[in-house]
C-alpha positions as CSV (number, residue, x, y, z in Angstrom):
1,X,0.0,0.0,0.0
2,X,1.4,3.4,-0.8
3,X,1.8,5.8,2.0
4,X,0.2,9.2,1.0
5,X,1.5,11.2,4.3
6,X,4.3,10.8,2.3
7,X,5.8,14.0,-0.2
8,X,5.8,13.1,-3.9
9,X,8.8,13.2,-6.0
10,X,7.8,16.4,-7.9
11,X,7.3,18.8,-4.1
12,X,10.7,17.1,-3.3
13,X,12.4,18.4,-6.7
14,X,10.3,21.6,-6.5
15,X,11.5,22.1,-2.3
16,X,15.1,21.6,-3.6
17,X,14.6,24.0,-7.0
18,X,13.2,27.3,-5.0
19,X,16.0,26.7,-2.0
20,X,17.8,29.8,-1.6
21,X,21.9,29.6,-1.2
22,X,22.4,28.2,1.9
23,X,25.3,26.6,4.1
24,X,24.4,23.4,3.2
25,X,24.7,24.2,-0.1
26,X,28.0,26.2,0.6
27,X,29.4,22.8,2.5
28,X,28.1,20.4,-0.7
29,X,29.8,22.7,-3.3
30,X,33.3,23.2,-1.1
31,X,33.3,19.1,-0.4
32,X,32.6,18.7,-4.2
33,X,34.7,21.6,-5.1
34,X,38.0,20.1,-2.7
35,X,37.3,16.7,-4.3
36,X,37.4,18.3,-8.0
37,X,40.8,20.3,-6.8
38,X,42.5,17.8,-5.7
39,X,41.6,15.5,-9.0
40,X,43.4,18.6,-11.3
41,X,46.3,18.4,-9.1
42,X,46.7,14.8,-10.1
43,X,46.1,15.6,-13.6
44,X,48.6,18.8,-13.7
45,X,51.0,17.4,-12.1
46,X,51.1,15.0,-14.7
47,X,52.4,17.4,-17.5
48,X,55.0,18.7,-15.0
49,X,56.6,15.1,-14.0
50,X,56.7,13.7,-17.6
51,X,58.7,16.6,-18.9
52,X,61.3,15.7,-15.6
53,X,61.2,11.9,-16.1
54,X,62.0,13.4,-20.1
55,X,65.4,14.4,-19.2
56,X,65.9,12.1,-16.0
57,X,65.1,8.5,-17.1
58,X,66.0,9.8,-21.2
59,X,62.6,8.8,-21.7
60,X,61.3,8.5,-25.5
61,X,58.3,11.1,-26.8
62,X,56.6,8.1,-27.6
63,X,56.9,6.4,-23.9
64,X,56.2,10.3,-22.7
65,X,52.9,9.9,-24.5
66,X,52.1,6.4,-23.3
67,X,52.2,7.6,-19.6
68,X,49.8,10.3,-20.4
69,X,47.6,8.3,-22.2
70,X,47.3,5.1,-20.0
71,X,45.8,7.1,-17.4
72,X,43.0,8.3,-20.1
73,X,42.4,5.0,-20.5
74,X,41.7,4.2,-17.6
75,X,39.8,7.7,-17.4
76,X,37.4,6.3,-19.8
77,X,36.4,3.5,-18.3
78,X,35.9,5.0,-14.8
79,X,33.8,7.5,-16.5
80,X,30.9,5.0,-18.2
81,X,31.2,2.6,-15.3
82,X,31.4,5.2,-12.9
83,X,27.9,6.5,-14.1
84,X,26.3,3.5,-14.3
85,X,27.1,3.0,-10.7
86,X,26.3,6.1,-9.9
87,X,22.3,5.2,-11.0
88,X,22.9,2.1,-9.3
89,X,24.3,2.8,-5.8
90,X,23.9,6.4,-5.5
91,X,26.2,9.7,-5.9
92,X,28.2,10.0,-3.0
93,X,29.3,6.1,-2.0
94,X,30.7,6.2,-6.1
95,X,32.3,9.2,-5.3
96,X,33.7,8.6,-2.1
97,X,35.0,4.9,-3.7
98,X,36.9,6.9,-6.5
99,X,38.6,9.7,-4.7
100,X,39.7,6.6,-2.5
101,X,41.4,4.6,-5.5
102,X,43.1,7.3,-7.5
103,X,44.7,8.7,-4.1
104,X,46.3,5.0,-3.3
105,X,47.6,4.7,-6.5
106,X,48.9,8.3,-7.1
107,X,50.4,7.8,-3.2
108,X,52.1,4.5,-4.7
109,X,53.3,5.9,-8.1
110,X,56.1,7.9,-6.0
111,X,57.8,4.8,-4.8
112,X,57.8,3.3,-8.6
113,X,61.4,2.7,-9.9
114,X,60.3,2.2,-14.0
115,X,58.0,3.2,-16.8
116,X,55.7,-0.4,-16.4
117,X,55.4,0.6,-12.7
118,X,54.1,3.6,-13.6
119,X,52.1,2.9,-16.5
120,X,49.6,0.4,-14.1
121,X,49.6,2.9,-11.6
122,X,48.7,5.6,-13.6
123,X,46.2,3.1,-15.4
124,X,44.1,2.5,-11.7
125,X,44.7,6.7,-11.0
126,X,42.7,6.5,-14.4
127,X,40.0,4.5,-13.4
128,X,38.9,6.6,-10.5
129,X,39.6,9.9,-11.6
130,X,37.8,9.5,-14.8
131,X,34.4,7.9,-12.1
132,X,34.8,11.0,-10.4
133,X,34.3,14.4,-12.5
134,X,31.0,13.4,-13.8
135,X,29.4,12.0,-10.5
136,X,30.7,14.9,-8.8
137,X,28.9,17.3,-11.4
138,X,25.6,15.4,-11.0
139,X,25.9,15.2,-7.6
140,X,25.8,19.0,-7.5
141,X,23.7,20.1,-9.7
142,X,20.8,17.6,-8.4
143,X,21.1,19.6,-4.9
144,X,21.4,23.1,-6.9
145,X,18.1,25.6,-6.8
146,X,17.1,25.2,-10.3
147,X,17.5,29.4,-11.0
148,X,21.6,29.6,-10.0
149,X,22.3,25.8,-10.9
150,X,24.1,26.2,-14.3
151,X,26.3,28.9,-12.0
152,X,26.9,26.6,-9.6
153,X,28.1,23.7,-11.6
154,X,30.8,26.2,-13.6
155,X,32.0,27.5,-9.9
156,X,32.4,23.3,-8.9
157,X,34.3,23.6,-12.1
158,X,36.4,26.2,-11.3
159,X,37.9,24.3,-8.4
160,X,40.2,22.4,-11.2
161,X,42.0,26.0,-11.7
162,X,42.7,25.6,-8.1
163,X,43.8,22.4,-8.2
164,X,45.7,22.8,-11.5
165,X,47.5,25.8,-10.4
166,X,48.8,23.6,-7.0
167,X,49.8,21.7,-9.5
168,X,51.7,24.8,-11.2
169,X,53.3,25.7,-8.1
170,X,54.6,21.8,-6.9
171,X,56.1,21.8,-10.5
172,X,57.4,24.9,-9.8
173,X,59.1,24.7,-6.2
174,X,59.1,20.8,-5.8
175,X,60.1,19.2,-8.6
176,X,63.1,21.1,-9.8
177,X,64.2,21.3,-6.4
178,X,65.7,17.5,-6.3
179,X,66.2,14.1,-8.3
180,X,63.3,13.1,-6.2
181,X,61.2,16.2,-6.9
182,X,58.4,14.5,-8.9
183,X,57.9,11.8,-6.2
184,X,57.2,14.2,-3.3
185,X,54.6,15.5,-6.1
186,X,53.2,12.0,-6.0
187,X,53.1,11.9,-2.4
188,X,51.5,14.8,-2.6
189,X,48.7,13.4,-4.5
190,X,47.9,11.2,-1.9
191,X,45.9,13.8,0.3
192,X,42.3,12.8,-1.7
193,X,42.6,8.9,0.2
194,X,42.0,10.7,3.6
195,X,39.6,13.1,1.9
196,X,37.5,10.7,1.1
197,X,36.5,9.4,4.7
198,X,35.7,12.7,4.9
199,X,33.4,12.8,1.7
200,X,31.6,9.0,2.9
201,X,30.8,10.4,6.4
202,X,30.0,13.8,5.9
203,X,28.1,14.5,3.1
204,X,24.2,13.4,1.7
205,X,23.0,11.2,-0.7
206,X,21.1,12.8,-3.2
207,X,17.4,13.4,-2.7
208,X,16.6,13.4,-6.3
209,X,18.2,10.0,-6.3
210,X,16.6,8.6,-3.5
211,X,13.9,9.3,-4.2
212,X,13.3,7.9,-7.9
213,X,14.8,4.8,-5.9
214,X,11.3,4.5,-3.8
215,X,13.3,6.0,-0.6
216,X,11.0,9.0,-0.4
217,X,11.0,9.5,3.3
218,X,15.3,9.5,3.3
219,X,14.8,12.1,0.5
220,X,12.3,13.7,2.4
221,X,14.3,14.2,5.6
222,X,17.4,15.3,3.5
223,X,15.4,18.2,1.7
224,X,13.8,19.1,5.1
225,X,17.8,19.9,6.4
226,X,17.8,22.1,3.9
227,X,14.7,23.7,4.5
228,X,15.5,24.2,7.9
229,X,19.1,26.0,7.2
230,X,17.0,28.1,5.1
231,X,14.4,29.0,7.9
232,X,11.8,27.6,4.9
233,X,8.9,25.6,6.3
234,X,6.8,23.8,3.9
235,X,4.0,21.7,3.9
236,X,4.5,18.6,2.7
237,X,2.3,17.6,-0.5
238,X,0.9,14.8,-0.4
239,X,2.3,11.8,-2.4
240,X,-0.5,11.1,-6.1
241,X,2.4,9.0,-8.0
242,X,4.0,5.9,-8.2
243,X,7.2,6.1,-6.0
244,X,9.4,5.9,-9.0
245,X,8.7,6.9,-12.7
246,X,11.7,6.1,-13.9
247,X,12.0,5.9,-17.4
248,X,15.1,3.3,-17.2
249,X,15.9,1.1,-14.2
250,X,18.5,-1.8,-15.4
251,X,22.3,-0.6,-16.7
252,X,20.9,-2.2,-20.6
253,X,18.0,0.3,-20.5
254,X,19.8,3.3,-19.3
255,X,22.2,2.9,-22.2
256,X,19.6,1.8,-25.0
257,X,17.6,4.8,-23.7
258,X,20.7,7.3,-24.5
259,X,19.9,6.6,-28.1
260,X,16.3,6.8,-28.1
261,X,13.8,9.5,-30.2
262,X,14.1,11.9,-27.2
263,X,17.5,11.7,-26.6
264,X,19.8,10.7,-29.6
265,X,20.4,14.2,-30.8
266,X,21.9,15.6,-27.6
267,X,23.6,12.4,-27.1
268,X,25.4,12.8,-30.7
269,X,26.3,16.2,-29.9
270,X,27.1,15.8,-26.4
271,X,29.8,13.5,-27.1
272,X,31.2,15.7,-30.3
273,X,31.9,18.8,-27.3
274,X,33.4,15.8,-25.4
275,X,35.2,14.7,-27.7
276,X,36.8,18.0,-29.5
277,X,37.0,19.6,-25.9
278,X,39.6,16.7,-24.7
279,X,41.7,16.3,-27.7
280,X,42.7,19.8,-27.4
281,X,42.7,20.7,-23.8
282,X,44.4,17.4,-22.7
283,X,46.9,17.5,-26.1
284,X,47.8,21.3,-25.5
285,X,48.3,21.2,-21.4
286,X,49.7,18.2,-20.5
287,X,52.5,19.1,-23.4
288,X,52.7,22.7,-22.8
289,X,55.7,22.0,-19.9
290,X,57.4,20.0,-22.5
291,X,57.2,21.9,-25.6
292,X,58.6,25.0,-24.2
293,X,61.4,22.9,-22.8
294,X,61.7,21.7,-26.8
295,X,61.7,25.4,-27.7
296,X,64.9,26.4,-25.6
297,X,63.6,27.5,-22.6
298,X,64.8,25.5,-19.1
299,X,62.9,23.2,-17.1
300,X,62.4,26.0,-14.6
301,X,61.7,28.7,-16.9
302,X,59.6,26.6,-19.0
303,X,57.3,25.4,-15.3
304,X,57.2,29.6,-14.6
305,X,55.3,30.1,-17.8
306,X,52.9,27.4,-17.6
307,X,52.7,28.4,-13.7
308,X,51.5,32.2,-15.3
309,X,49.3,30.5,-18.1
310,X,47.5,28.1,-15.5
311,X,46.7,31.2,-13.2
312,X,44.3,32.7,-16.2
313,X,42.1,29.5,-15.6
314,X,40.3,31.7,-12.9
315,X,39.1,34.6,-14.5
316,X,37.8,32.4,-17.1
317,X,35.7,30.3,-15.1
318,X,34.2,33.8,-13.3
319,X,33.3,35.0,-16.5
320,X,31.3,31.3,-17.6
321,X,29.1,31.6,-14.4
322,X,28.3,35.0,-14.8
323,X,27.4,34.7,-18.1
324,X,26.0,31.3,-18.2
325,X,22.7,32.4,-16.6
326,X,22.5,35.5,-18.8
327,X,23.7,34.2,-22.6
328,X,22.4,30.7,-21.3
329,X,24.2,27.7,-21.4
330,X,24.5,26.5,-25.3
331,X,25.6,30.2,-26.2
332,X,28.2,30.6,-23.2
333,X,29.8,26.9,-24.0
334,X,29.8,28.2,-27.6
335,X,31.5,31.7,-27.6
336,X,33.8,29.9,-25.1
337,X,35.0,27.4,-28.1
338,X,35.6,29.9,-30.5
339,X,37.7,31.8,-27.9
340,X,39.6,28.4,-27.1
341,X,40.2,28.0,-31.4
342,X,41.5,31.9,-31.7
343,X,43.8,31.7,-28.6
344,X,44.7,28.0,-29.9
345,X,46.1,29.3,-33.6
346,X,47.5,32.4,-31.9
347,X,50.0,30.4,-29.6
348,X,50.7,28.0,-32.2
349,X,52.3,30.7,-34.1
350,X,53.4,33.0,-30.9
351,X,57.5,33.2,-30.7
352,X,58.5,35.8,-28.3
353,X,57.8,35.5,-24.3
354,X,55.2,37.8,-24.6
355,X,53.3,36.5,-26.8
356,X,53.3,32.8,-25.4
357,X,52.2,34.0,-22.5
358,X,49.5,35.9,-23.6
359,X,48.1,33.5,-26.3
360,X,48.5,30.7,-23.0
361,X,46.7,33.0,-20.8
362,X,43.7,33.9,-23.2
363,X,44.0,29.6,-24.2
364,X,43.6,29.1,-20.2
365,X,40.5,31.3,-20.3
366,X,38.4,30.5,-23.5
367,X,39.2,27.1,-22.5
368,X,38.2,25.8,-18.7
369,X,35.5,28.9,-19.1
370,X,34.4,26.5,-22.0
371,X,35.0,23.2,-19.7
372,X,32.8,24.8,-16.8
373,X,29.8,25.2,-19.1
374,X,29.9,21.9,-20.8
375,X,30.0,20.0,-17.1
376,X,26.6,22.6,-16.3
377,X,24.9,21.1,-19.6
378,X,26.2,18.0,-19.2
379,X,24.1,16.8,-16.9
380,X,20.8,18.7,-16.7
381,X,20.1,17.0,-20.3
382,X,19.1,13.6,-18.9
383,X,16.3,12.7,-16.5
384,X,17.4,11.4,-12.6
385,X,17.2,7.7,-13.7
386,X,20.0,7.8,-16.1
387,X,21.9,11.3,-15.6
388,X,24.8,9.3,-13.8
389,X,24.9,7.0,-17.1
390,X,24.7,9.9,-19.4
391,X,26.9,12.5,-17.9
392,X,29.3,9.2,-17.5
393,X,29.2,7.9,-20.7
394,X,29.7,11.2,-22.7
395,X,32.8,12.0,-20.0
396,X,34.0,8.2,-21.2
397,X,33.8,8.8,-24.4
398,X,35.5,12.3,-24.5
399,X,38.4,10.3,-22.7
400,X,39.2,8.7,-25.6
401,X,40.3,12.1,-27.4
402,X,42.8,12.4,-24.5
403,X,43.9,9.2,-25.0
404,X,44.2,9.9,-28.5
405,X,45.7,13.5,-28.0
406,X,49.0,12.7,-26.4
407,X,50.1,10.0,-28.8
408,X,49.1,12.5,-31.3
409,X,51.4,15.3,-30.0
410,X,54.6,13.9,-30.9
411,X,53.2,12.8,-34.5
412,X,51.9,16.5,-35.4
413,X,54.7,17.8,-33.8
414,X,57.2,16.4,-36.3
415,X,54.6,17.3,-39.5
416,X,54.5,20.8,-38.9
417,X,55.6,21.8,-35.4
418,X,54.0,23.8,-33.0
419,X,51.7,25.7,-35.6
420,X,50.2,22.3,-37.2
421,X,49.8,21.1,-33.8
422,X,47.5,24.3,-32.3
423,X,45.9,23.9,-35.5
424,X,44.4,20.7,-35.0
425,X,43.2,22.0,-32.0
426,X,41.0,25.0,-33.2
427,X,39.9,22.8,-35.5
428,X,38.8,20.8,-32.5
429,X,37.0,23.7,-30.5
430,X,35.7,24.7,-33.8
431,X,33.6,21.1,-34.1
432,X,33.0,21.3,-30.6
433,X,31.6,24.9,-30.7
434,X,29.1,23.9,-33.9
435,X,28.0,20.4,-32.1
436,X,27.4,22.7,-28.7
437,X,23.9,23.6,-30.6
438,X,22.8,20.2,-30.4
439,X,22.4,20.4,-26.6
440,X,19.4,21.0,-25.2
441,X,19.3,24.5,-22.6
442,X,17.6,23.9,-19.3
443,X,19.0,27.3,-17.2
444,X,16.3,27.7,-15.3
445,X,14.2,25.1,-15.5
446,X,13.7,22.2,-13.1
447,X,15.4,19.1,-13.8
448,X,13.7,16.6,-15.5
449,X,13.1,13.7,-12.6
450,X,11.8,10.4,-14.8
């Protein structure tokens, strides 16, 4: 028999959508936000060690690439099984699981003494990293009050600049600093193990999630918390549904239904950004270090620049979520891509000091401001029951243009240098920028909670 004192689904998504900002929202998006951080340190540290292994183990470009790459691997297939678990067993045990695994490993990759050591560690870093982003993003934006939730989502973003530039400055104090620089930047990398006992215990499931599981009154009590930080009292409406209207409830169905009528267009296009977005952020950053070490500047100098490019990350990202609720999500991502392709061409081509750092700086901007709206869209374009498997999958399958894009480097590199290479990369934001129209633009809208 179905309980009626019980609130529906819809009041529940309708509490949560009118919330104002609260502290519990302010705790969710700093957890999240930490979490996120610490996952770009991982990843920027990453451009920063390769280009000292480079010159310390006389490492190959094509064994360089390998080590980026492997961890994209296993980025992409944390990504579709991480969203898939994340419809399964809910947002925060997945994320609290994957922040666990890529810390061990990146702990473990400073004690490694040879590139096949590496290469598995980095493989398992992969797998939970690449679970991570797009839970975390859905997560979010399920607790998010539907008329600031695209802003919220591109400042959970923006923690990666923070993270990333830690990154900048360990590549730029740590590393140079000893022989065994880049494994105290490993050991650095271990901090997200112990933050995720922190995640597991501290923070809530999702309501939205609970409750297209059946678990109303769990969902109930969380929104209630809310409501109650927010001095909002609300009568509960009384329950007229089923408890769950899921329109996919098995792993099979979530992924046929991806490719459905309703949802094949947005799918297609989704994965297009995805894709043109990682070839040519993960292809330009993670070489960046190195190829200004190829162009005659030193290891330190070389770290200094990217240090200075990195730092322009910020001001991008504060620029997406302000405009993201005014342009709207499709035309911010958009304008963003075409910035990434000018900046791209520009510093492809740049040859004094100057000018590579400016043309980095404006790349920096165009591009994570770009990144920030994509993960906003991402997932407000699925329904509850599958948003997990959809932000996941299109995150998995974007992983394979970074797993593409390093190999690549070296290739394009040696076909027409640095300005064939930044080429291919506005050609990518350029795809990416035309595909972003595919998407469909929920800012300000309630999410859709089949």
């Amino acid at each position: 028999m179905v309980d009626t004192a019980l609130p529906s689904r819809s009041s529940l998504s309708e509490r949560l959508d009118v919330l104002p900002f609260t502290r519990r929202h302010l705790r969710l998006l700093s957890g999240s936000g930490v979490g996120w951080a610490l996952d770009a340190m991982d990843v920027g540290l990453m451009s920063f060690i390769i280009a000292a292994l480079t010159q310390q183990w006389d490492l190959s470009k094509s064994e360089a690439g390998w080590i980026a790459s492997v961890g994209f691997i296993g980025m992409a297939i944390g990504a579709t099984l991480g969203g898939l678990l994340a419809d399964r067993f809910g947002r925060r045990q997945v994320f609290a699981l994957t922040l666990l695994i890529y810390g061990v490993a990146t702990g473990a990759s400073a004690l490694v003494g040879g590139v096949a050591a590496l290469l598995v560690l980095r493989f398992l870093v992969g797998l939970g990293l690449g679970a991570e982003l797009p839970v975390a993003s859905t997560y979010v934006s399920e607790f998010a009050p539907a008329r600031i939730r695209g802003r919220l989502i591109v400042v959970l973003e923006a923690f990666w600049a923070l993270g990333w530039t830690a990154a900048a400055v360990i590549g730029f104090l740590v590393i140079p600093a000893s022989d065994d620089g880049w494994r105290w930047a490993f050991a650095l990398g271990a901090i997200p193990a112990v933050y995720a006992l922190f995640v597991r215990w501290r923070m809530p499931e999702s309501p939205r999630w609970l409750a297209s599981r059946g678990r109303i009154a769990e969902a109930d009590r969380i929104v209630s918390a809310f409501e109650a930080d927010a001095r909002v009292a609300t009568a509960p409406a009384i329950r007229r549904e089923p408890a769950s209207r899921a329109i996919a409830v098995t792993a099979r169905a979530r992924l046929a239904t991806l490719w459905n009528a309703e949802f094949r267009v947005r799918t297609m296009c989704l994965w297009l950004v995805w894709l043109g977005v990682n070839f040519a952020y993960y292809g330009a950053f993670i070489w960046i270090p190195s190829i200004l070490v190829d162009a005659g500047f030193d290891l330190v100098r070389s770290f200094g620049f990217t240090l200075i490019i990195t730092l322009a990350q910020l001001p991008g990202y504060a620029v997406a979520a302000w405009l993201i609720e005014i342009w709207g999500r499709r035309v911010t991502l958009s304008v963003f891509l075409l910035g990434s392709a000018v900046a791209a061409v520009v510093f492809g081509t740049a040859s004094t000091e100057g000018a590579i750092i400016g043309a980095g700086m404006a790349l920096s901007f165009f591009n994570l401001g770009a990144w920030g709206a994509l993960y906003a869209v991402t997932p407000e374009i699925y329904p509850t029951s599958l948003r997990g498997t959809g932000a996941g999958w299109a995150a998995g399958v974007g992983r394979i243009a970074s797993i593409v894009a390093p190999l690549s480097v070296p290739v394009l590199l040696g076909v027409g240098g640095a300005p064939v290479l930044f080429a291919v990369f506005g050609c990518c934001f350029l795809v990416a920028a035309a595909a972003a129209w595919g998407l469909v633009d929920r800012g300000g809208a309630a999410l859709d909670d089949r």
